[in-house]
C-alpha positions as CSV (number, residue, x, y, z in Angstrom):
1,X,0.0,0.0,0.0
2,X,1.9,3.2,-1.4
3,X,1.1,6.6,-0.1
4,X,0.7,9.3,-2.8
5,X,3.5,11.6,-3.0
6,X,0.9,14.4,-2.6
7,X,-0.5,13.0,0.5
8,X,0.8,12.6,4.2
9,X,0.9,9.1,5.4
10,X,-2.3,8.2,8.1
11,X,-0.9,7.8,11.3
12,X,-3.2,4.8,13.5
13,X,-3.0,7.3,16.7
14,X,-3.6,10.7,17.5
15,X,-0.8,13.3,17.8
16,X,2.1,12.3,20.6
17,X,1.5,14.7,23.7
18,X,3.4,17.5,24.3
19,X,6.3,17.3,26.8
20,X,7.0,20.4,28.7
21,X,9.8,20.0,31.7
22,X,10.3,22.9,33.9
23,X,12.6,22.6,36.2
24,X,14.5,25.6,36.9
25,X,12.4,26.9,39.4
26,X,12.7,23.6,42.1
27,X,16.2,24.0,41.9
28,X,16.5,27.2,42.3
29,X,14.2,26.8,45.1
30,X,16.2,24.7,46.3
31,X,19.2,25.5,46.3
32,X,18.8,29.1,47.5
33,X,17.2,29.3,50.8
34,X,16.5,33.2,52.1
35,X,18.6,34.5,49.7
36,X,22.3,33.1,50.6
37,X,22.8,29.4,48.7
38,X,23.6,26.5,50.7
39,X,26.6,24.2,50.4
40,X,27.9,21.6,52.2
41,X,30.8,22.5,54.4
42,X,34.4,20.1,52.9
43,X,37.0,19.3,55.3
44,X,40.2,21.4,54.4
45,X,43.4,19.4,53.7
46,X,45.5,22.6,55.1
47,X,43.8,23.2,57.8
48,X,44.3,19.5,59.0
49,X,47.8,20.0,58.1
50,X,48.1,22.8,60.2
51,X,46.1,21.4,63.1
52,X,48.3,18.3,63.0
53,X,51.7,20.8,62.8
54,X,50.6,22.8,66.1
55,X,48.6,20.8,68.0
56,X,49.7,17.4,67.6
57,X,46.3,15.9,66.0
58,X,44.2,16.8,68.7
59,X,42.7,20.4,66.6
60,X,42.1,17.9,64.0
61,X,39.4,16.2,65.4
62,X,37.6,19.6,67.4
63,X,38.3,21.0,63.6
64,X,36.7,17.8,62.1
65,X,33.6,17.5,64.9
66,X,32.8,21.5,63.7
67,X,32.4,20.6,59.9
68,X,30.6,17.6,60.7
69,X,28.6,19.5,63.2
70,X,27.9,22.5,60.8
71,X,26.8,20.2,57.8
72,X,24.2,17.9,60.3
73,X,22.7,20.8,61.6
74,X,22.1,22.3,57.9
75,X,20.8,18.9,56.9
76,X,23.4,18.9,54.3
């Protein structure tokens, strides 16, 4: 069964739906809270280096306890 060359070809279903995705505005939402955006506090390499020069380890885990600290109380 050839389709005319002047004709389209009959499709057996309607139109496919259209797709819109938006998704700018969660993540802006998101990611900034009351104007200032949120990150997740790292552990600094030279500030344990530091720590561990100075105060033989033991500012290393008071400095590690903080970060931790700060990021669970952030939920982050």
């Amino acid at each position: 069964m050839a389709t005319p060359p002047d004709q389209q070809p009959v499709q057996p279903y309607g139109q496919p739906p259209t797709i819109i995705i938006n998704n700018s505005a969660a993540v802006s939402a998101a990611a900034v809270i009351g104007g200032v955006g949120l990150r997740r506090r790292r552990q600094s390499i030279w500030a344990h280096f530091w720590l561990l020069m100075f105060t033989a380890g033991i500012g290393n885990v008071f400095y590690a306890m903080h970060v931790s600290r700060w990021n669970r109380d952030r939920g982050l």
